[in-house]
C-alpha positions as protocol buffer text, in pm:
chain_id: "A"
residue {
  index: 1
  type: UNK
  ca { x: 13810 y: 7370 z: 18893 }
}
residue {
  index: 2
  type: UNK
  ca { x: 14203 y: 7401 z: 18976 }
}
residue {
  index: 3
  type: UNK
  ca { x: 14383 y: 7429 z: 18638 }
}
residue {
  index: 4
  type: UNK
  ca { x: 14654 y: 7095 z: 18651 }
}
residue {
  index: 5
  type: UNK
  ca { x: 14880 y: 7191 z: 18384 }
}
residue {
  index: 6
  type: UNK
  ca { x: 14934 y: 7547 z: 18625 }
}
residue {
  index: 7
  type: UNK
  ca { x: 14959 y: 7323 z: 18985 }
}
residue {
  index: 8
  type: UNK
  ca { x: 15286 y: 7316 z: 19165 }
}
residue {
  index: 9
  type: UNK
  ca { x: 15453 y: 6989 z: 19140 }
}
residue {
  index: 10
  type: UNK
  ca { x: 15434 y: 6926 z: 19513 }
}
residue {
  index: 11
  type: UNK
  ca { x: 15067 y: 7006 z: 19525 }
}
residue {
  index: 12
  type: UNK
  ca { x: 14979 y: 6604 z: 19494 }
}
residue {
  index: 13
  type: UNK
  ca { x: 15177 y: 6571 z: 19822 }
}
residue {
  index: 14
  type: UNK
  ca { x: 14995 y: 6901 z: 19968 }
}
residue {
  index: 15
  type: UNK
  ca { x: 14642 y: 6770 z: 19912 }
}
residue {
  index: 16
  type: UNK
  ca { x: 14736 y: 6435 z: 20115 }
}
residue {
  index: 17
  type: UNK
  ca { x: 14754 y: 6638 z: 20458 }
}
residue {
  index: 18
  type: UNK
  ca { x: 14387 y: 6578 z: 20467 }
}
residue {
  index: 19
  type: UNK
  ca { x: 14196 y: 6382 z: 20755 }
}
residue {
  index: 20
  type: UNK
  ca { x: 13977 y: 6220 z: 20469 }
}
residue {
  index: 21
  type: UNK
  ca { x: 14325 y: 6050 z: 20362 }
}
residue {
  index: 22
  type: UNK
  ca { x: 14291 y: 5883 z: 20623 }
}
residue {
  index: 23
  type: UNK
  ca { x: 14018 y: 5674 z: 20531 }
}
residue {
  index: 24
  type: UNK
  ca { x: 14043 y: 5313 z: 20399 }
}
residue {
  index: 25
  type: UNK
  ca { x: 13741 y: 5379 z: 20203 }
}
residue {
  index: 26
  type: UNK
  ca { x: 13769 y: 5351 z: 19780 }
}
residue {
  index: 27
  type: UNK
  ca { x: 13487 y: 5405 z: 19538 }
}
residue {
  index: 28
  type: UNK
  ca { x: 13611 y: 5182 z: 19320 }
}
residue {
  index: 29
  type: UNK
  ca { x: 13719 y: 4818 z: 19451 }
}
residue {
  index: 30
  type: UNK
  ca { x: 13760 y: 4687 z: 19124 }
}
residue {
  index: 31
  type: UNK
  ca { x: 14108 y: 4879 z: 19155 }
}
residue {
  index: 32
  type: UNK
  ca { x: 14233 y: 4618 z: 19442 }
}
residue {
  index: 33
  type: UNK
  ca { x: 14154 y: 4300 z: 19203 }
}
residue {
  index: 34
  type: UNK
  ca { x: 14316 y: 4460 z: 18864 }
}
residue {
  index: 35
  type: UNK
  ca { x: 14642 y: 4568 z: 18757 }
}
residue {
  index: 36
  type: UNK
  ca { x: 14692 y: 4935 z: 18609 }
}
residue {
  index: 37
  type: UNK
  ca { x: 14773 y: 4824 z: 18327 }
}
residue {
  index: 38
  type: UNK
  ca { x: 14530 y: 4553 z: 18191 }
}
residue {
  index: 39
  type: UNK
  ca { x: 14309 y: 4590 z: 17891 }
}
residue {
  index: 40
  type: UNK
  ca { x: 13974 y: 4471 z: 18055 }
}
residue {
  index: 41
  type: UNK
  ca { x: 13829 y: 4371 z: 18326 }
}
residue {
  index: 42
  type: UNK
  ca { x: 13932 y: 4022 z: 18349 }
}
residue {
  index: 43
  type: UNK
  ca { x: 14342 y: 3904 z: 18278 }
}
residue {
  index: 44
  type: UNK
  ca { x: 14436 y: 3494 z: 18293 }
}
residue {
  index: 45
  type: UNK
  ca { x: 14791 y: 3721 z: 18258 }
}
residue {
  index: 46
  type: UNK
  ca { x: 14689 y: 3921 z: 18577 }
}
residue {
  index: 47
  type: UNK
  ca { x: 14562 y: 3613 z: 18821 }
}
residue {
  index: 48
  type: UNK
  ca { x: 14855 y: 3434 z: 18732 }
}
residue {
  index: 49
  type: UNK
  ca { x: 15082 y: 3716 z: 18830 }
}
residue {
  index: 50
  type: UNK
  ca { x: 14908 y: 3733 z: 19142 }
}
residue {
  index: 51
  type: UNK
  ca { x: 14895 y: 3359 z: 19246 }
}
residue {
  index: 52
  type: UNK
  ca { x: 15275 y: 3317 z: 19142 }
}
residue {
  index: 53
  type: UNK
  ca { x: 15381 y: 3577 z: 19342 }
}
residue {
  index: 54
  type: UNK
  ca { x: 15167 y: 3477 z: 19634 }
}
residue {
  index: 55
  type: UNK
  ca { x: 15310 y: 3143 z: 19564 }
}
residue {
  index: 56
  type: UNK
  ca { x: 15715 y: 3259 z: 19547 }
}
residue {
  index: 57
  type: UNK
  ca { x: 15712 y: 3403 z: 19890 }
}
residue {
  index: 58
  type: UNK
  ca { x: 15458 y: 3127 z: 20054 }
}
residue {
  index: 59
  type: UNK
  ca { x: 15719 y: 2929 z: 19922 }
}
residue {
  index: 60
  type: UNK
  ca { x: 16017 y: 3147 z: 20079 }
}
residue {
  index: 61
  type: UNK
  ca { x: 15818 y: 3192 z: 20392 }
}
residue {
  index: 62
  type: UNK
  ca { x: 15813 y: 2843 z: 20437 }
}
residue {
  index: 63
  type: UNK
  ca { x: 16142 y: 2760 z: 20379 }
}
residue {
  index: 64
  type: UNK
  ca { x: 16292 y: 2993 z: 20630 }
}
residue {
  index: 65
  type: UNK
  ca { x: 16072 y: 2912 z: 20849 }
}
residue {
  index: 66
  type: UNK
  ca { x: 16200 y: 2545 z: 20820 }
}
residue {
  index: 67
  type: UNK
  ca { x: 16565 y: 2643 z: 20762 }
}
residue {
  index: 68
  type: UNK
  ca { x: 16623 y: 2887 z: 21062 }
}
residue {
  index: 69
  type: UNK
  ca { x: 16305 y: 2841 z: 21302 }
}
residue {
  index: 70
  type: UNK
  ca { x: 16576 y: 2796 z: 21600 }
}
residue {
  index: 71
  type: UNK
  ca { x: 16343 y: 2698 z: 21820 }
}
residue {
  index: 72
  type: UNK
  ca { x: 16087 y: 2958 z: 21773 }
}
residue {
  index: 73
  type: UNK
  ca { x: 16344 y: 3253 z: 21756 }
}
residue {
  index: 74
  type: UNK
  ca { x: 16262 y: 3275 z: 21361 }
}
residue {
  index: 75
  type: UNK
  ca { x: 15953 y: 3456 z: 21552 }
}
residue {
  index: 76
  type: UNK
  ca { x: 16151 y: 3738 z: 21704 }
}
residue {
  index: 77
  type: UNK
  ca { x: 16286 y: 3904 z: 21427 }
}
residue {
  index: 78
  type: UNK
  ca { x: 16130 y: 4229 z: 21218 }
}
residue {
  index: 79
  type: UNK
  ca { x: 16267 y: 4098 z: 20925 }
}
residue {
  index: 80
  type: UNK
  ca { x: 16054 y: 3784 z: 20978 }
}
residue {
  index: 81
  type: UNK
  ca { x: 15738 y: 4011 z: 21092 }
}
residue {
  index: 82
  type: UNK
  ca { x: 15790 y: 4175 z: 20766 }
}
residue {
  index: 83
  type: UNK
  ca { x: 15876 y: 3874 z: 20547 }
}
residue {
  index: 84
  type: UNK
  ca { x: 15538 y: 3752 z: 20708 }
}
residue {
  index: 85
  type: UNK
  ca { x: 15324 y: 4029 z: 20601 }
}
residue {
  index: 86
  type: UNK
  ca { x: 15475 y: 4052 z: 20258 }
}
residue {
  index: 87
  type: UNK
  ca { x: 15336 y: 3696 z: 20248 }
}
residue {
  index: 88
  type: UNK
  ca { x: 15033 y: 3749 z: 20376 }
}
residue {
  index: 89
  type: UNK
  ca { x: 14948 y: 4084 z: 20146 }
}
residue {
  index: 90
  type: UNK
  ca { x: 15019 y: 3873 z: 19825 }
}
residue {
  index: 91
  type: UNK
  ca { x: 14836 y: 3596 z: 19894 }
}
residue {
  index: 92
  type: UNK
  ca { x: 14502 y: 3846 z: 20011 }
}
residue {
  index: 93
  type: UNK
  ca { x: 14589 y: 4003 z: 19661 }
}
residue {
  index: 94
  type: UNK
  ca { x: 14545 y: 3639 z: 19497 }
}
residue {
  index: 95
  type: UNK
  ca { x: 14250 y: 3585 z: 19656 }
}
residue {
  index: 96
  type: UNK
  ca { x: 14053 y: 3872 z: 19605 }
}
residue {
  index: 97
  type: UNK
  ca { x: 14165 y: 3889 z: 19244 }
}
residue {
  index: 98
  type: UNK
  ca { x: 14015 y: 3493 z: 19170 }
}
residue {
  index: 99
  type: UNK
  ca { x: 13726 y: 3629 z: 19370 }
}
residue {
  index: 100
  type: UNK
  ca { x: 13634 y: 3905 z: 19102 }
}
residue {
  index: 101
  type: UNK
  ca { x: 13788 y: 3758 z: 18810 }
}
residue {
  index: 102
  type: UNK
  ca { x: 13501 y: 3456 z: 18878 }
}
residue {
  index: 103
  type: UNK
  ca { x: 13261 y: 3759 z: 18977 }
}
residue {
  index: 104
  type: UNK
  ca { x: 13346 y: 4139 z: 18918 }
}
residue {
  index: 105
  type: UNK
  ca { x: 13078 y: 4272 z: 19114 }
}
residue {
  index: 106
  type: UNK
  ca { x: 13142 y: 4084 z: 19429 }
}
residue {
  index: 107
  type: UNK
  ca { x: 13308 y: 4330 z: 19632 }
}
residue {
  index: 108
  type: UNK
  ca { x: 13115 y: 4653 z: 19702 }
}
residue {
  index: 109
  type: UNK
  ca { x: 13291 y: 5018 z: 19785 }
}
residue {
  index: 110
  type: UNK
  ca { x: 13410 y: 5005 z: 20132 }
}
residue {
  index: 111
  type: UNK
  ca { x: 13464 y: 4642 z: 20160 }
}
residue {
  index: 112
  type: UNK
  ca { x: 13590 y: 4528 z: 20517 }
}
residue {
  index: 113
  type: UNK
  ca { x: 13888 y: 4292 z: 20350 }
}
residue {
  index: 114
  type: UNK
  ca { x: 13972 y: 4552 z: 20081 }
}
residue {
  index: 115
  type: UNK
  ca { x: 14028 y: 4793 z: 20329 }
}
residue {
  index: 116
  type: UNK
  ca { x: 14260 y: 4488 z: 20492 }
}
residue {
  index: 117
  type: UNK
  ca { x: 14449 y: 4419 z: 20209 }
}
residue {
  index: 118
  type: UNK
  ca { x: 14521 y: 4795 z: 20089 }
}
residue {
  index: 119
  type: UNK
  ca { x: 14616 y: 4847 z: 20469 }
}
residue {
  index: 120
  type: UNK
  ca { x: 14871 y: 4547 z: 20458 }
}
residue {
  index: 121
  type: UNK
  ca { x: 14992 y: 4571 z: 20143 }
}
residue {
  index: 122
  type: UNK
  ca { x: 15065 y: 4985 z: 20193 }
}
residue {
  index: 123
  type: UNK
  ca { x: 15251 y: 4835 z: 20541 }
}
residue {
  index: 124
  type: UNK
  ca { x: 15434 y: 4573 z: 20377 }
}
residue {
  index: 125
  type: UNK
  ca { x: 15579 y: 4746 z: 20064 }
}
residue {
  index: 126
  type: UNK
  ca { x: 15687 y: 5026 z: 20310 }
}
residue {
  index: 127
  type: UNK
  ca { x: 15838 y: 4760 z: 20581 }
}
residue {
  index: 128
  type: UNK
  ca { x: 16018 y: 4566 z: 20327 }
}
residue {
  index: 129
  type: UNK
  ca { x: 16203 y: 4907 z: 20178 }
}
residue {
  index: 130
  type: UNK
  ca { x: 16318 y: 4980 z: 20576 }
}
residue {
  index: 131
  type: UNK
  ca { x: 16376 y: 4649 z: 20632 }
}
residue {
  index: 132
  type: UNK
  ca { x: 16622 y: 4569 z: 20342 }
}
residue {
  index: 133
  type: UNK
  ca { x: 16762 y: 4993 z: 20419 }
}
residue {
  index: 134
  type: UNK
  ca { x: 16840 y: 4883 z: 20764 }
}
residue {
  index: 135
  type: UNK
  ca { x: 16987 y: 4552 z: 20754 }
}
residue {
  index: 136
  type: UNK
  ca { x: 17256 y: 4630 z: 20475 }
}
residue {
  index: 137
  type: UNK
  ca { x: 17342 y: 4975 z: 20596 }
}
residue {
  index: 138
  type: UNK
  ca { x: 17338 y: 4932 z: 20938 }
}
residue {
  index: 139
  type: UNK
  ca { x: 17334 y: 4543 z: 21073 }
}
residue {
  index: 140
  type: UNK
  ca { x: 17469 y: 4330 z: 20818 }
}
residue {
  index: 141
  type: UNK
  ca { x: 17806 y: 4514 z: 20784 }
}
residue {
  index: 142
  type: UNK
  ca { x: 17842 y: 4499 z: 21158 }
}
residue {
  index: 143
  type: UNK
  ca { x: 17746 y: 4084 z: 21193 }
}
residue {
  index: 144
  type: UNK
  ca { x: 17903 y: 3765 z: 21070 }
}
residue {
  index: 145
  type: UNK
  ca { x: 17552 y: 3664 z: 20875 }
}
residue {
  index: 146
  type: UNK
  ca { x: 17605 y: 3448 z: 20600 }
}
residue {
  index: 147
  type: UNK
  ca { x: 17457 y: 3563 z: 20286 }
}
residue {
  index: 148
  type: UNK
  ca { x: 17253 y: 3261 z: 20194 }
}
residue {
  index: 149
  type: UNK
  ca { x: 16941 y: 3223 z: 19986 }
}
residue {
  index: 150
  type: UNK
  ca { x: 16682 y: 3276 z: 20236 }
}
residue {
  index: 151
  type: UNK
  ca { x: 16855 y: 3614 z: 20355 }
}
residue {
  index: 152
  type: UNK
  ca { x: 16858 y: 3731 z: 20009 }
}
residue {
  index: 153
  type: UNK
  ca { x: 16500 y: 3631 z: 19986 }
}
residue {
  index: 154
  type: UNK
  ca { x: 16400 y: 3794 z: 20316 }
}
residue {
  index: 155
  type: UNK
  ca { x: 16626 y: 4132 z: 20302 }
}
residue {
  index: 156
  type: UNK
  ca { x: 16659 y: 4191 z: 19930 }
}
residue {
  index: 157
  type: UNK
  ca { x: 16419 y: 4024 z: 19699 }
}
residue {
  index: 158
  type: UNK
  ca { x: 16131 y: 4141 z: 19944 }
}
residue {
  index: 159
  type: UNK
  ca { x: 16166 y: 4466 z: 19868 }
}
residue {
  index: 160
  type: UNK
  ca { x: 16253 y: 4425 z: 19496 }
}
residue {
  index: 161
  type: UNK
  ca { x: 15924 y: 4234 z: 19419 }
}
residue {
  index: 162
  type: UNK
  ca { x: 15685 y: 4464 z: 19643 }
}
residue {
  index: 163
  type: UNK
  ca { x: 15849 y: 4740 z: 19432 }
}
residue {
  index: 164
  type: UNK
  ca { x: 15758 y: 4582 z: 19090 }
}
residue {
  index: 165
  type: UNK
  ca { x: 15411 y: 4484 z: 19250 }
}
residue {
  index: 166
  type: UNK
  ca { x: 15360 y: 4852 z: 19348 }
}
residue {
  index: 167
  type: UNK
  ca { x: 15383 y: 4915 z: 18996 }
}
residue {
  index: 168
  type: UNK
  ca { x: 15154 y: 4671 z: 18875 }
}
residue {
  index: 169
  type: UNK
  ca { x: 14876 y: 4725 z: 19117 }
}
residue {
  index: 170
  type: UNK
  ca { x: 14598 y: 4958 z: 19040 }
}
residue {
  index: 171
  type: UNK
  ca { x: 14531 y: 5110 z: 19406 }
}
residue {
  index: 172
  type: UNK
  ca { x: 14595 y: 5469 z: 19501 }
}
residue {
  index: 173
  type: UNK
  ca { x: 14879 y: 5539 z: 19778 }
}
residue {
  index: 174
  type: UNK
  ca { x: 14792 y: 5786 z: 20064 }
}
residue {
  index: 175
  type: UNK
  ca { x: 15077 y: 5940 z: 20278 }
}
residue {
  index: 176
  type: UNK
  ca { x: 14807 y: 5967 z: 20554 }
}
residue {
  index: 177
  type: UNK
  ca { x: 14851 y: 5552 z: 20555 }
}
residue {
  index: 178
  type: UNK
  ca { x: 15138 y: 5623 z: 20737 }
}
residue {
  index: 179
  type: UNK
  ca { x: 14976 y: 5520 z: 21049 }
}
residue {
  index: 180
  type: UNK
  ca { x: 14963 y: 5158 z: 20971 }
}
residue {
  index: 181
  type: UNK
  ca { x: 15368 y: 5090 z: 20928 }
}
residue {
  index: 182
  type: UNK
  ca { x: 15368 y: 5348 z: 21206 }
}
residue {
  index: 183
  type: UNK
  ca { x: 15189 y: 5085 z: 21426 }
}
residue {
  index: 184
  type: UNK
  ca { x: 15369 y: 4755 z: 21375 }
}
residue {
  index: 185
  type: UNK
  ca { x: 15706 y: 4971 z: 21433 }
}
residue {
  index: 186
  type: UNK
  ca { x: 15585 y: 5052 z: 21773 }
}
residue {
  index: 187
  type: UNK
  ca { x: 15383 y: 4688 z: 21853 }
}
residue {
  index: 188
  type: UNK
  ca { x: 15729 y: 4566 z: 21746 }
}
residue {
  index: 189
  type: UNK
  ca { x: 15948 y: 4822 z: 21938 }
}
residue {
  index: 190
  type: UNK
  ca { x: 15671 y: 4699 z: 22251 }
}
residue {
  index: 191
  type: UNK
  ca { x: 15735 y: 4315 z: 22199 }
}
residue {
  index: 192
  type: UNK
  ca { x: 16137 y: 4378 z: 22201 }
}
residue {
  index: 193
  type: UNK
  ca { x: 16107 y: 4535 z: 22518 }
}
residue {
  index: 194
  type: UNK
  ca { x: 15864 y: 4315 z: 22666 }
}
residue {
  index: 195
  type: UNK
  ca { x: 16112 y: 3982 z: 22522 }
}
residue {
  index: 196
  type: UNK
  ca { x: 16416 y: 4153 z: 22735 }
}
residue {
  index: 197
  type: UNK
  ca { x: 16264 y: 4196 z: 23044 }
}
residue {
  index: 198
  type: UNK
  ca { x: 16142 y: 3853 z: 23001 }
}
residue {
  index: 199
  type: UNK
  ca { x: 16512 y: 3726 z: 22952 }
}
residue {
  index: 200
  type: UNK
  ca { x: 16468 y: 3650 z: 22584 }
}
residue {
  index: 201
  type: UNK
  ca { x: 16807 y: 3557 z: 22390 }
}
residue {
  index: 202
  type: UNK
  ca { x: 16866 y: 3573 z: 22028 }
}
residue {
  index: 203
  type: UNK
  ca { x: 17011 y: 3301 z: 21819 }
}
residue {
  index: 204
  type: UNK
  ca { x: 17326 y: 3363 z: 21910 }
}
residue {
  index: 205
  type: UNK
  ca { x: 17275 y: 3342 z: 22305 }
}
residue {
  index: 206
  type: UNK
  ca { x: 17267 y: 3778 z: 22311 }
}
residue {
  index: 207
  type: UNK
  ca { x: 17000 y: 3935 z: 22583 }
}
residue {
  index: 208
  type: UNK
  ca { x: 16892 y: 4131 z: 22286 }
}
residue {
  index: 209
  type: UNK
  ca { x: 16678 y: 4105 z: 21944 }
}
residue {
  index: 210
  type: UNK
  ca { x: 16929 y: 4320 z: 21736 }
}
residue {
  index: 211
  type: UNK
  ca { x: 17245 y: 4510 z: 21896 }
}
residue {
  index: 212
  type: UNK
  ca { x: 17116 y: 4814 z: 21797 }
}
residue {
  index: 213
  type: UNK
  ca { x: 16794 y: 4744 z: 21997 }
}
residue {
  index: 214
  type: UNK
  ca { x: 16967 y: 4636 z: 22330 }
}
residue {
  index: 215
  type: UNK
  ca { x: 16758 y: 4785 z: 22637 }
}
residue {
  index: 216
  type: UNK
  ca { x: 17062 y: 4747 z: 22839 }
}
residue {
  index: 217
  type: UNK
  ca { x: 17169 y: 5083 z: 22707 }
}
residue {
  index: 218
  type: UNK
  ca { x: 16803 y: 5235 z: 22668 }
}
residue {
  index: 219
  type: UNK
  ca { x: 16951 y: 5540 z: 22476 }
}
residue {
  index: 220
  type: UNK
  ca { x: 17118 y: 5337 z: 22201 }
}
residue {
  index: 221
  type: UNK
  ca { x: 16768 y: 5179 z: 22173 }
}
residue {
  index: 222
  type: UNK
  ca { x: 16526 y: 5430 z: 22163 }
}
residue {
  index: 223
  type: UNK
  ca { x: 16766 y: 5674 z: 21905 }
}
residue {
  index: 224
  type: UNK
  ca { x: 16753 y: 5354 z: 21695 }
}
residue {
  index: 225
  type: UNK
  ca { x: 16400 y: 5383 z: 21709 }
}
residue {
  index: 226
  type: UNK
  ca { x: 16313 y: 5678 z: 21635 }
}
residue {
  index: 227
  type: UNK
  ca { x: 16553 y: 5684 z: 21344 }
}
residue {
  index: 228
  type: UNK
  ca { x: 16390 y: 5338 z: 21203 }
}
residue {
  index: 229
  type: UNK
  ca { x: 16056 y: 5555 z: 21255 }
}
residue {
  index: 230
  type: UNK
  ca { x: 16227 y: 5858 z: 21029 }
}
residue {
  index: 231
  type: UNK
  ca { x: 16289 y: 5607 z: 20801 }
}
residue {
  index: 232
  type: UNK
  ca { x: 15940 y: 5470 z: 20796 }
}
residue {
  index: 233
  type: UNK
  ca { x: 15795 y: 5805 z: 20723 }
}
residue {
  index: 234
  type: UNK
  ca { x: 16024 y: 5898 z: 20484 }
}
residue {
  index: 235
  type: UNK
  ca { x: 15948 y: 5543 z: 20310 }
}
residue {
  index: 236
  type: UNK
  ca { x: 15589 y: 5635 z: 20296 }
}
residue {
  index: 237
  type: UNK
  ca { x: 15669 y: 5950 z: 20100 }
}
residue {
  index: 238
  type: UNK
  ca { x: 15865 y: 5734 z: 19874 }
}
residue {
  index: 239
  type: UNK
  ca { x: 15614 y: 5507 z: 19813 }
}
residue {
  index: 240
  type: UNK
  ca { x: 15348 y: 5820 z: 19721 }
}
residue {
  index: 241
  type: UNK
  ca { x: 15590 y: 5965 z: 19486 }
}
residue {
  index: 242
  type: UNK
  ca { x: 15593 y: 5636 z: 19315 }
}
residue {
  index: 243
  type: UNK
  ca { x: 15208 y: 5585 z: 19289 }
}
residue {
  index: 244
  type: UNK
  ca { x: 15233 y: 5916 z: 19149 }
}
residue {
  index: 245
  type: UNK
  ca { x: 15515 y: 5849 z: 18881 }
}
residue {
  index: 246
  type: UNK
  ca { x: 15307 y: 5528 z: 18813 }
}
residue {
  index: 247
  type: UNK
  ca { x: 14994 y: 5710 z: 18733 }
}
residue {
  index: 248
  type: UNK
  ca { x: 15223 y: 5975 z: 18478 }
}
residue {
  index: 249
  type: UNK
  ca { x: 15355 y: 5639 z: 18316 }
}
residue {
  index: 250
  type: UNK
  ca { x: 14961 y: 5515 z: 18297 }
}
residue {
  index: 251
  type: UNK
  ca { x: 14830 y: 5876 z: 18174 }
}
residue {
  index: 252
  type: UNK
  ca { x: 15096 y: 5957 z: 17882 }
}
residue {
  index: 253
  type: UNK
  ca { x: 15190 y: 5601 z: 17752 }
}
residue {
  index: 254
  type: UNK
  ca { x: 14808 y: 5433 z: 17764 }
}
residue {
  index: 255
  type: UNK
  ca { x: 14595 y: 5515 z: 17504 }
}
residue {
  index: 256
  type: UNK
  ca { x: 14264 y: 5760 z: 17613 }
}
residue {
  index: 257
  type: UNK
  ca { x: 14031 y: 5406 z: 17504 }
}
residue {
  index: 258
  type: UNK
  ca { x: 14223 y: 5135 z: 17733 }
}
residue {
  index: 259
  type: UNK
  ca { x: 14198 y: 5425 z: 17997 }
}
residue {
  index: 260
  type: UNK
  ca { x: 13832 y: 5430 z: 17963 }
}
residue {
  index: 261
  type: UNK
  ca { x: 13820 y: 5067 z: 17940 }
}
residue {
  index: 262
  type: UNK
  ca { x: 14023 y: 5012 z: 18299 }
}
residue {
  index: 263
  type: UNK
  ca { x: 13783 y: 5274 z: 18467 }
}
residue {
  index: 264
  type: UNK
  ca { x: 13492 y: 5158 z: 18322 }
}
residue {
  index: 265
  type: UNK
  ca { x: 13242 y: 4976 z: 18619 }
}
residue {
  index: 266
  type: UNK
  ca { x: 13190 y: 4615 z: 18590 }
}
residue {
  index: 267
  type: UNK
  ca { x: 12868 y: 4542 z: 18409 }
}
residue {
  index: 268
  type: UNK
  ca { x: 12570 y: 4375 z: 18616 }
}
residue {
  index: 269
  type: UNK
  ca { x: 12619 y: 3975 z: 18615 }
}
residue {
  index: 270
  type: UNK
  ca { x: 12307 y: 3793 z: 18727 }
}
């Protein structure tokens, strides 16, 4: 057995670079319906986290959606693909959290909508960090975009709540996941091309999605791309290092009985 207190601090990292990390598979799907922190297997304090944050950015989702649909252009943007999925992860994590707080051994290891909502919520947490990089380093200096509440709530508090989240959440992180952000950059990149050559505008009559996506000069473009796909990667190592700094919170400042009381199986309910 490899001696911890003598492994090199990077060696976490190391051990991702595995083809098994790949997997969506967990022994343990309690840890998608519980937060790391909770002293038993059920929390009231838990499920209503979950459902009020479900329920802040349904609610923000909603209202944009409302506020700037511009006849379906709303659709075309990455922030709203993102904004989207954020809503969509929280309210799976909602869901599958009233689901075993009702019944704890209702989900089985392997579970085809666990493996959904670790996938989504892995994608999402990692979108909305790029996302809110891009647009203040990059698009919003460059744009007259009024700084309103819905694009604080899309480019800002997006990221700041998936981060707290991410800390809450009892889930492992695996750099390997990588692949799923991966995808919905290039699906996206595929769609922008696809909406130019189709003479798509944006709300502001352009024959492009963002100016530094603008096919008319194909090596602006694809350099933006692969930088926003630099990003994404280096996003996902972010996110590992924080799962890791989460579980050195979790191991020195909870006491070794709520430890064994988080990891201890749900007991057989007839």
């Amino acid at each position: 057995m490899r001696d911890q207190s003598q492994e090199c601090c990077c060696q976490p990292m190391l051990d991702e670079f595995h083809k098994s990390k790949f997997s969506l598979h967990h022994e343990k799907p309690a840890d998608f319906c519980r937060s790391q922190w909770q002293r038993g297997q059920r929390s009231y304090i838990w499920l209503i986290y979950r459902w009020c944050l479900a329920a802040f950015f349904a609610g923000g989702w909603l209202g944009s959606v409302i506020e700037t649909f511009n006849d379906g252009k709303w659709f075309i943007y990455l922030t709203d693909w993102g904004f989207t999925l954020v809503t969509y992860a929280c309210i799976f994590g909602a869901v599958i959290t009233t689901i075993y707080f009702n019944n704890p051994n209702y989900f089985k290891p392997g579970s085809c909508c666990l493996k959904i909502y670790w996938a989504s919520h892995f994608t999402a947490t990692v979108l909305a960090l790029v996302i809110t990089f891009v647009y203040w380093t990059t698009i919003h200096p460059n744009i007259e975009d009024e700084v309103d509440l819905y694009n604080i709530w899309e480019h800002a508090l997006n990221s700041v709540f998936m981060f707290i989240d991410f800390f809450l959440v009892a889930f492992p992180t695996h750099i390997m996941h990588f692949v799923f952000p991966i995808c919905v950059g290039l699906i996206y990149a595929l769609f922008s091309l696809i909406y130019y050559f189709a003479g798509g505008l944006d709300i502001f009559g352009e024959h492009y999605i963002y100016f530094i996506l603008d096919w008319e000069r194909p090596g602006l473009a694809i350099g933006s791309l692969c930088i926003v796909y630099v990003l994404l990667l280096i996003f996902c190592v972010v996110v590992f290092w924080m799962y890791r700094l989460r579980l050195w919170i979790f191991r020195r400042h909870m006491k070794p009985q709520t430890r064994e009381i988080i990891q201890r199986p749900a007991p057989n309910t007839v």
